[in-house]
Structure formats: structure tokens, C-alpha cells
VOBAPA-523569 format. One line per field, with one value per residue (C-alpha): residue number from 0; x, y, z. Coordinates in Angstrom, 2 decimals, always signed. Example, Ala and Ser with C-alpha at 12.3 -4.5 7.8 and 13.67 -1.06 7.14 Angstrom:
BEGIN
k <- 0;1
east <- +12.30;+13.67
north <- -4.50;-1.06
up <- +7.80;+7.14
REM end
This chain:
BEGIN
k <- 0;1;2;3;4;5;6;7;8;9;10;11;12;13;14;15;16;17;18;19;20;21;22;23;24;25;26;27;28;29;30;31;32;33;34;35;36;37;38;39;40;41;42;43;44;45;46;47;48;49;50;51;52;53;54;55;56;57;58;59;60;61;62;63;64;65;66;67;68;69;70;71;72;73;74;75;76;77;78;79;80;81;82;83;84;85;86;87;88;89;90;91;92;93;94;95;96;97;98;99;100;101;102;103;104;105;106;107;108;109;110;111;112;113;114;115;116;117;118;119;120;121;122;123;124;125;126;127;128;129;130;131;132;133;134;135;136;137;138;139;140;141;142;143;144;145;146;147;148;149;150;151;152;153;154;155;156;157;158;159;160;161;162;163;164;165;166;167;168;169;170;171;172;173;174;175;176;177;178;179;180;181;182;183;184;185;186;187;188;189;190;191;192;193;194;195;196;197;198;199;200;201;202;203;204;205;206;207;208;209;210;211;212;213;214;215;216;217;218;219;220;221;222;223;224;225;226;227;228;229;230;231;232;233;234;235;236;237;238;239;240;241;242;243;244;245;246;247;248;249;250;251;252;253;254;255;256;257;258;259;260;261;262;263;264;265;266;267;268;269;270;271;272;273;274;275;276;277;278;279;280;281;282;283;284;285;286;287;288;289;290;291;292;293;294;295;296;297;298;299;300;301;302;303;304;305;306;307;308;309;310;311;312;313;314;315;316;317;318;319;320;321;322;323;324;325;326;327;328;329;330;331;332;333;334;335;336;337;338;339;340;341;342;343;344;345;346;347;348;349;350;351;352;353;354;355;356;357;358;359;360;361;362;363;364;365;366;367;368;369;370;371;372;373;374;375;376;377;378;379;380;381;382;383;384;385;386;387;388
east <- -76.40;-77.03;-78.80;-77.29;-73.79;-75.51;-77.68;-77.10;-73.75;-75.85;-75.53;-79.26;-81.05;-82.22;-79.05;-78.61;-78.05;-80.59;-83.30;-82.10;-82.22;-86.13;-87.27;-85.11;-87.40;-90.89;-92.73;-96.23;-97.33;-97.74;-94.71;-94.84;-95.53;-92.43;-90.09;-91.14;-90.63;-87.41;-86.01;-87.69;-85.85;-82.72;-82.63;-83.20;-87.29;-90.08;-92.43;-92.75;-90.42;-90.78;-87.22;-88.31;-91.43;-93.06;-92.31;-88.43;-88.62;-90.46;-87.46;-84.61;-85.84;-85.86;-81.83;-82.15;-81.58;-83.73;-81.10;-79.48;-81.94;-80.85;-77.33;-77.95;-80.25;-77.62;-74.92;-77.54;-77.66;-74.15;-73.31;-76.18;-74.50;-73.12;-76.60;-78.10;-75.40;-76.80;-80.33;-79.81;-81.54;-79.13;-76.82;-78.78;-80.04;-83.89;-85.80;-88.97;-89.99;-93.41;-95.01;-97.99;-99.89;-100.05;-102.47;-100.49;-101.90;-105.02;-106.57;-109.56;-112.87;-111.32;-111.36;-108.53;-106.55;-103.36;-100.64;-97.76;-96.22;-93.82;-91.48;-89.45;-86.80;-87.24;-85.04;-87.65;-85.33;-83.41;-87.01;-85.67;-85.68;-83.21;-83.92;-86.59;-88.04;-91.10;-92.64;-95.65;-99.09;-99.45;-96.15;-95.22;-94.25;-92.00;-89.79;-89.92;-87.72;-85.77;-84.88;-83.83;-81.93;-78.56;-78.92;-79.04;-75.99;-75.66;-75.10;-75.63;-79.68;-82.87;-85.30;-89.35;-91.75;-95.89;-97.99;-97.63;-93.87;-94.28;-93.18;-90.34;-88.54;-88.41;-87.27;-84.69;-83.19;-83.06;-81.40;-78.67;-78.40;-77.58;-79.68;-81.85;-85.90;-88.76;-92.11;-95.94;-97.11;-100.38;-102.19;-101.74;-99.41;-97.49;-98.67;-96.23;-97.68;-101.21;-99.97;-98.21;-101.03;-103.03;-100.77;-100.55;-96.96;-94.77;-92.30;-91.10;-88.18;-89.48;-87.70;-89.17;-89.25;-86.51;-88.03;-89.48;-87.13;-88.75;-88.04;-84.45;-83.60;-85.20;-83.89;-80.37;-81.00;-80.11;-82.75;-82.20;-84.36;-84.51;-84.51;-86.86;-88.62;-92.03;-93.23;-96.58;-97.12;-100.21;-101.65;-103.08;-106.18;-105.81;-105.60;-102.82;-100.38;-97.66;-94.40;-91.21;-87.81;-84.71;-82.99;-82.98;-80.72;-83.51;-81.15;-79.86;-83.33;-85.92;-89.63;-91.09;-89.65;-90.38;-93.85;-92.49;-90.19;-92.75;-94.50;-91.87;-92.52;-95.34;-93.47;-92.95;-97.10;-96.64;-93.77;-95.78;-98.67;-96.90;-95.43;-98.60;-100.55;-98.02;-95.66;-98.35;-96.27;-98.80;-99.07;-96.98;-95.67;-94.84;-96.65;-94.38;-92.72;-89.26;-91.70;-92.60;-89.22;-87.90;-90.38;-90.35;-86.69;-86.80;-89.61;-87.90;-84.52;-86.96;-88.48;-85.22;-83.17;-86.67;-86.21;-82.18;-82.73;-85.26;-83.31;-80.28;-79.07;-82.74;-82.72;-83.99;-86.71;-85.59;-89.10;-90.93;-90.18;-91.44;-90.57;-90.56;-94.19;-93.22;-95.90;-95.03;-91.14;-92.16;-93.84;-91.38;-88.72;-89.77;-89.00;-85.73;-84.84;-84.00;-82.18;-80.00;-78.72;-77.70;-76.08;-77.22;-76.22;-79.27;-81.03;-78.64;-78.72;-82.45;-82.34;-81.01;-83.82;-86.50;-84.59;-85.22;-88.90;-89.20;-87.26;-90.06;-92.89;-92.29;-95.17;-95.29;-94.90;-97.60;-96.94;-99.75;-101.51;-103.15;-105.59;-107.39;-107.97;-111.36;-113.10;-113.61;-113.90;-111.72;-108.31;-108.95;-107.33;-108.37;-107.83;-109.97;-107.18;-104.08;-102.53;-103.95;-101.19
north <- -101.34;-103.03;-106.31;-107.22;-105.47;-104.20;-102.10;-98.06;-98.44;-96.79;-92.66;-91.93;-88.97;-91.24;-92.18;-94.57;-91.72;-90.12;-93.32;-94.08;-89.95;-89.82;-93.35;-92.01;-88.50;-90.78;-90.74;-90.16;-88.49;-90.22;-91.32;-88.85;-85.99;-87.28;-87.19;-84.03;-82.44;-83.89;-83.00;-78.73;-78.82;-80.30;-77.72;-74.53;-74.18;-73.58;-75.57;-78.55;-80.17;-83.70;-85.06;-89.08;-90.94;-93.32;-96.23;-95.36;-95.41;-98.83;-99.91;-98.34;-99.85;-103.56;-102.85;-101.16;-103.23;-103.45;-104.18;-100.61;-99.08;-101.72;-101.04;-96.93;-97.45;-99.64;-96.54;-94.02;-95.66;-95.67;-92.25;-91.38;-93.03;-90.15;-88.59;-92.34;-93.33;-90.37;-91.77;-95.19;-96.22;-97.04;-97.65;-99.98;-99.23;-99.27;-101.09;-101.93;-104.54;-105.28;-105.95;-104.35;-106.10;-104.71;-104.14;-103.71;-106.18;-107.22;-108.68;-106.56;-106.50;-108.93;-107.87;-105.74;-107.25;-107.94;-109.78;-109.20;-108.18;-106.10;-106.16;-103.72;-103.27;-99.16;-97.29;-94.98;-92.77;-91.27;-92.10;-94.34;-97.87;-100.02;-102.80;-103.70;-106.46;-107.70;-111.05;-113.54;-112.58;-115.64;-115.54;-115.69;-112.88;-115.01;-116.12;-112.72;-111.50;-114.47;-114.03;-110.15;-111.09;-110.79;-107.24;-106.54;-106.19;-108.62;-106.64;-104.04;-103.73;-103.68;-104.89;-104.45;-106.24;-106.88;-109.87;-110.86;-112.63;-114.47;-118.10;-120.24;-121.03;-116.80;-116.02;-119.13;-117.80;-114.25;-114.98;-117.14;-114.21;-112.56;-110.09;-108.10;-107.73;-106.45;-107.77;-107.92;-111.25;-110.42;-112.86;-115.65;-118.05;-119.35;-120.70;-118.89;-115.47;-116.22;-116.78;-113.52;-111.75;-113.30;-112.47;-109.09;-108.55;-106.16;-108.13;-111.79;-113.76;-117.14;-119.82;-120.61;-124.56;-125.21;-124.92;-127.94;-130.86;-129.83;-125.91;-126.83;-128.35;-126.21;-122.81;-124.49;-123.90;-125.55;-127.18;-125.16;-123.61;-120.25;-117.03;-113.74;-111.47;-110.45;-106.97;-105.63;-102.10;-100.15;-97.83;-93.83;-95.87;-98.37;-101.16;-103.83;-104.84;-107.67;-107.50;-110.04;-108.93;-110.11;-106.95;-109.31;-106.21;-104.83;-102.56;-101.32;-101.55;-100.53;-101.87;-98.66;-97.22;-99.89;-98.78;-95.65;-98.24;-100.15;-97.37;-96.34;-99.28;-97.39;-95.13;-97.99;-97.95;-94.26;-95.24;-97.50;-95.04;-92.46;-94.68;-95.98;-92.63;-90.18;-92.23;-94.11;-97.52;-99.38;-97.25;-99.26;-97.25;-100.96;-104.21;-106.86;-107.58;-105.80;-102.50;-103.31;-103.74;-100.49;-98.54;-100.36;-99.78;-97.02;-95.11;-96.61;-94.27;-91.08;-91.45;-91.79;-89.02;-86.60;-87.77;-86.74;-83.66;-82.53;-82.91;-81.39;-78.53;-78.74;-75.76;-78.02;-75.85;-76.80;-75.63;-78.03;-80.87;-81.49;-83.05;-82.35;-82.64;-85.61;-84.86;-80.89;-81.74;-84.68;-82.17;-79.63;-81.86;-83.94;-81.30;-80.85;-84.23;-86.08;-82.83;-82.76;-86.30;-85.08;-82.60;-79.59;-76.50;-74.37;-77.35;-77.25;-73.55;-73.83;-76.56;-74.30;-71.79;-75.13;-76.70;-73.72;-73.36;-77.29;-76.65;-74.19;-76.19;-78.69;-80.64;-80.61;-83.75;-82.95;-85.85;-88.13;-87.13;-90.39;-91.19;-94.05;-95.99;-95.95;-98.96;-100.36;-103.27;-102.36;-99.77;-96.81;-97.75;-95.34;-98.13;-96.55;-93.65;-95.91;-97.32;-100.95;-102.86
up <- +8.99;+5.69;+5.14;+1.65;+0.54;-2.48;-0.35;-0.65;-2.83;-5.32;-5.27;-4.43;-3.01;-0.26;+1.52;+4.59;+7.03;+5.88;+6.16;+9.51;+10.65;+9.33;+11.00;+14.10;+14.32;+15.32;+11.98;+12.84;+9.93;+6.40;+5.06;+1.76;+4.35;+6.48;+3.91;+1.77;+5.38;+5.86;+2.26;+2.66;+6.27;+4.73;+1.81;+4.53;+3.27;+5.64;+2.86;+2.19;-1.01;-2.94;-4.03;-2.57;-3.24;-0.61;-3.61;-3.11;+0.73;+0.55;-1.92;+0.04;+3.57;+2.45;+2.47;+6.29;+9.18;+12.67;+14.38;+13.66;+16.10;+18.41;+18.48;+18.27;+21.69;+23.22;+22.46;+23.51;+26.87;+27.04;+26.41;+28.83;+31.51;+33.73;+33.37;+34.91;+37.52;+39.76;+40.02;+41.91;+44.99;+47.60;+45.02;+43.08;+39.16;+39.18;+36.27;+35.21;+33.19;+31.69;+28.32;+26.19;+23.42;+20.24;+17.24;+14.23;+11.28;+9.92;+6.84;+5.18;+6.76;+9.50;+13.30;+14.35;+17.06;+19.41;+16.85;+18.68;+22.38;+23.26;+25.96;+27.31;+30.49;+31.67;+33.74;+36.11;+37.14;+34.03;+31.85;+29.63;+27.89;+28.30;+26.34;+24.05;+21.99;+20.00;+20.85;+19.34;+21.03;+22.61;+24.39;+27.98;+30.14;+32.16;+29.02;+27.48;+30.76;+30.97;+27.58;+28.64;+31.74;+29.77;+29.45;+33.44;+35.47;+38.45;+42.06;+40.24;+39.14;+40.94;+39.11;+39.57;+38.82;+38.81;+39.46;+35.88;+36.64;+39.88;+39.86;+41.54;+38.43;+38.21;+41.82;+41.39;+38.11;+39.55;+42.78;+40.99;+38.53;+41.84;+40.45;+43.14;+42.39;+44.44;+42.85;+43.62;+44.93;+46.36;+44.56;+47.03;+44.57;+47.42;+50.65;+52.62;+51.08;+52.29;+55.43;+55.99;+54.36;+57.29;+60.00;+59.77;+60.44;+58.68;+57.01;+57.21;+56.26;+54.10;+52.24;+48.64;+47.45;+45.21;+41.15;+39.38;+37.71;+34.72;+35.15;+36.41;+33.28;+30.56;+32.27;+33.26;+37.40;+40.26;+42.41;+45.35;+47.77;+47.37;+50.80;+49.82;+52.18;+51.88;+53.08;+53.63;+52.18;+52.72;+50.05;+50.31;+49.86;+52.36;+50.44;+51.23;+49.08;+49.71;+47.99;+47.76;+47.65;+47.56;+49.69;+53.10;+54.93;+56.72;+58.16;+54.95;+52.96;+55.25;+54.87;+55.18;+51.72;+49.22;+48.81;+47.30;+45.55;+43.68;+42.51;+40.76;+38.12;+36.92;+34.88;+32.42;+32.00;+31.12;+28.46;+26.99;+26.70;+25.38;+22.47;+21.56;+21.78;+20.72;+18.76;+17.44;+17.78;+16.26;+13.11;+10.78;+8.02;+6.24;+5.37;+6.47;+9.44;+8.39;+8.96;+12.02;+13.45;+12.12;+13.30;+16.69;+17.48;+15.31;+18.01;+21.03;+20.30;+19.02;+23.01;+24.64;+22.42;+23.33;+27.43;+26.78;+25.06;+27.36;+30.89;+29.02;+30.93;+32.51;+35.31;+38.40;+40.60;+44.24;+45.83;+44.21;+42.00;+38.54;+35.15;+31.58;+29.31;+27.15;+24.88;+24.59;+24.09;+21.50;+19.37;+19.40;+18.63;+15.90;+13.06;+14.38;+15.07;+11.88;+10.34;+13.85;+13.86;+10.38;+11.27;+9.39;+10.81;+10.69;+12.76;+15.46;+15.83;+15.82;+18.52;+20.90;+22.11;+21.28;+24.12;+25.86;+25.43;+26.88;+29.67;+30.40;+30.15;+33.31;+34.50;+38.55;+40.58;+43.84;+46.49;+47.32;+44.53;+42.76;+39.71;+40.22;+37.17;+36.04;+35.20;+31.68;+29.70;+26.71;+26.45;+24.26;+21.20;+18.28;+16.27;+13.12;+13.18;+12.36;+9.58;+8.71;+7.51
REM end
């Protein structure tokens, strides 16, 4: 997509396909090395070849649109849909939600830090993002997802969620959405929680108070009481953790398997970490905010077209399950990539036995196997290794 009509009519070397097919690979590099590799792979060369400067990609993306990326992920997901359909849990689409703060800006010889958030809705199951979005740092968790809500399907999603979303104005607008959730309450925000947490029963029926005037009105919800049930699950570790749902079939939904349920949300912590890490998401190859969009959405698709490609015609080992390396199936894709959403022959063919070699390298899932994470005051950002922009 074009932001002005006057952008790409021109007959350039640095075409709109080809802009969006190099952003779409996961630029990680510099951007002169990203597109003299993109420009030897499109002429058939092992080596390296300058036809662009970085001066004409900063010209040529002030015409690209963010919301290309946007609409190409929204497609993705689409297509991708026989491939997701089979992972439900008793017949209900699984997704995460959660957000991550991100380092992206600073001013020189000021203190590098978190300028912006970004949310995301993940699907567990099939590995990928659903729906994405950057936010202001100083934003609200709550009103990031309520913002998202759209994008879920009512009677149709389950959605999962930490201790980060829990409020009566979020259970309300959830439950009218007649959209299902199971979430993490342990942190004693209702007085009905605390109480359950003290009785030591298994799972209990409650009745929420009805959400604020105030709420009611600025989120459009009706000021009615709201039914959830609470569950107590017990960790490996033995510590106790109480969660809320919505599922009130205890028939149907059993207590004993949303343990296993909830931890399936941490795959969206994993996401994250892999974008930041090995898509270096906060490694802005821009200086204004236009930059930062692109190369959000624009890293978002590169993940979920490297989770497609790599369960494609995946041979499934039925002794023991497992699941592709991201990281070894990000690196062997990104040359091929950018030249494949082209469409250049020799790519394709070359894509073939690449896929091959990833299907290969499969990283074993071992059950009740657990890292516990160790403490420390700050995340390892290698913040001295990125981009300043």
C-alpha cells in the first residue's frame, strides 16, 4: 500500500514489491548489507551486489505503508486457517494475550529506555500472532486488550490471560463479548478469591459485583453482576495457583486440565523473546516513528511465514513429541525469504531441500520438564548492540 499516489509510479530499481519482500525477510543486518544481499540473490550471485543505497531506501519507505504488514498478517492468518482449526481445545481457539515494553529511541548520551509497548494476541497452538499493535509506554494493559477485542471471535475463542488484566470492568466486557477467558487471579483482588484461596476447595462457583458507573459508561457495559468460576491448580513445584474462568461446564471443562491450559500462555513470552533477540525488534532500521511501524509489522509476518514454512509438510515423530528450532529455521530462511515472496525461481527451487534440513532439526518437548526463572533485577537487553535511533 501507498501513502501518497505519487509514491512508486516512478520506474525505479527499488520497486514496492520489492521494499515490502526485503522488510518482510526480518532485516537484522544493516540496511546496505540487507539490500546488496537482496539485489546478488535477485540477480542469481552468491556475492554480494550494490544497485540501492540506504539514502534511496530511506526515500522510497516514506511512500510505504505500516498498515501493509497489517493487512498481509491478517491474510496470512487466513490462509493458515485449515492448518489452525485442528489445534483447538475442546473446540475452542486458544490465545494469549500480553504486552512487552520496548527500547527503541533515545537522544545522545541520554539513558536508553522503554518508549513504547507492544501488544500482541498469540495463538499457542499453531505458534502464531494474531494480532498486533504498538502502544505509548505509559499505557494500560487493560485498554490495550480492550482495544484488541474486535479481532476475537465470540463462542468461538478462549482467551488467556496473566495477573496483569484482572479487573471487573475486564471480566464484565468479556462475558458480554460472550467471549470465554481463563486468567490468573492469585493476587487476592477480589474478596471472594481470598476466600477460596483459604478454603482449600477445588473449584467454586462465585458471582462478581457488577463494574463501576464510571467503567459502565466509558467501556459502553451494562451494570450487571457478572458468574466466573475459580479453580485451584497446583504446580510441579507445589506452589498454588488460583485461576478464573468463564467455562462454568464442569462436566465439559474439567478442573483438573486447566493447569496444563494456562501454561500454554507462555508461549507468547517465548514469541516475544524470540522477536526481540532474534529479530532484533527493537533495532530500528529508521529514525521516526514510520520506521518503527514497518519494521514492527514488518517482523511480526517474517515470524509467522518462518512458524508456516517450518510445520509445512513437517514429518510428525509419534514416539515422542517435539517442535521446530525457531532460531535454526529463522536463520536458514532469511536469505531465501525476500527472493521467495518474489517469486524468483532459483529461490523456490532452493527452498525446497532448506525446508528439508529444518524439518530435521526438531527441538524435543520432555513432559514435566520446567526452568525456573532465575532471579534478577534487570532483563538482558544487549542494548549497546542495537541500532540507536
Amino acid at each position: 500500500m501507498r501513502r501518497f499516489p505519487t509514491a512508486f509510479t516512478r520506474n525505479r530499481t527499488l520497486t514496492l514489491p520489492r521494499m515490502a519482500a526485503l522488510m518482510m525477510s526480518g532485516m537484522c543486518a544493516s540496511v546496505q548489507a540487507e539490500l546488496d544481499q537482496l539485489f546478488g540473490t535477485l540477480g542469481g550471485q552468491s556475492q554480494r551486489v550494490r544497485a540501492v543505497s540506504v539514502q534511496a531506501f530511506s526515500k522510497a519507505r516514506r511512500g510505504l505503508s505500516a498498515e501493509l504488514f497489517d493487512l498481509a498478517c491478517a491474510r496470512l492468518i487466513a490462509l493458515a486457517k485449515p492448518h489452525i482449526d485442528p489445534m483447538q481445545w475442546n473446540g475452542l481457539r486458544l490465545v494469549a494475550a500480553d504486552g512487552t515494553r520496548l527500547r527503541v529511541s533515545t537522544r545522545c548520551g541520554r539513558e536508553l529506555r522503554a518508549d513504547h509497548y507492544a501488544f500482541a494476541l498469540f495463538l499457542p497452538g499453531p505458534e502464531l500472532t494474531l494480532h498486533a499493535a504498538l502502544h505509548p509506554a505509559d499505557g494500560a494493559e487493560r485498554q490495550m486488550l480492550f482495544e484488541a477485542l474486535d479481532v476475537l471471535q465470540p463462542n468461538a475463542d478462549l482467551l488467556l490471560l496473566d495477573r496483569g488484566f484482572i479487573s471487573n470492568m475486564m471480566v464484565a466486557a468479556l462475558a458480554q463479548r460472550e467471549i470465554a477467558f481463563c486468567m490468573r487471579v492469585d493476587a487476592r483482588n477480589w474478596n471472594c478469591v481470598t476466600a477460596f484461596a483459604r478454603s482449600g476447595e477445588a473449584e467454586r462457583v462465585v458471582t462478581l459485583e457488577a463494574p463501576s458507573e464510571r467503567d459502565a459508561r466509558d467501556y459502553e457495559l451494562a451494570r450487571t453482576p457478572t458468574t466466573v468460576r475459580l479453580i485451584r491448580d497446583v504446580t510441579p513445584s507445589g506452589r498454588v495457583r488460583v485461576l478464573m474462568t468463564s467455562l462454568l461446564d464442569a462436566g465439559r471443562y474439567p478442573a483438573a486440565s486447566f493447569g496444563a491450559l494456562y501454561h500454554q500462555r507462555w508461549r507468547i513470552e517465548e514469541a516475544f523473546k524470540r522477536l526481540k533477540h532474534r529479530l532484533r525488534l527493537e533495532a530500528v532500521t529508521g529514525l521516526d516513528y514510520l520506521a518503527l511501524q514497518q519494521d514492527f509489522g514488518a517482523k511480526i509476518l517474517a515470524d509467522n511465514l518462518c512458524t508456516l514454512l517450518s510445520e509445512l509438510d513437517a514429518p510428525h515423530d509419534g514416539q515422542c513429541a517435539s517442535r521446530p528450532n525457531r532460531v535454526y529455521a529463522l536463520g536458514a530462511l532469511k536469505p531465501l525469504l525476500g527472493p521467495c515472496l518474489l517469486r524468483i525461481r532459483h529461490c523456490l527451487e532452493n527452498l525446497i531441500p532448506v525446508l528439508a534440513v529444518i524439518h530435521q532439526t526438531r527441538c524435543r518437548i520432555q513432559p514435566s520438564r520446567s526452568y525456573p526463572r532465575p532471579p534478577r533485577k534487570a532483563k538482558p537487553h544487549c542494548h549497546l548492540a542495537y541500532k540507536l535511533a
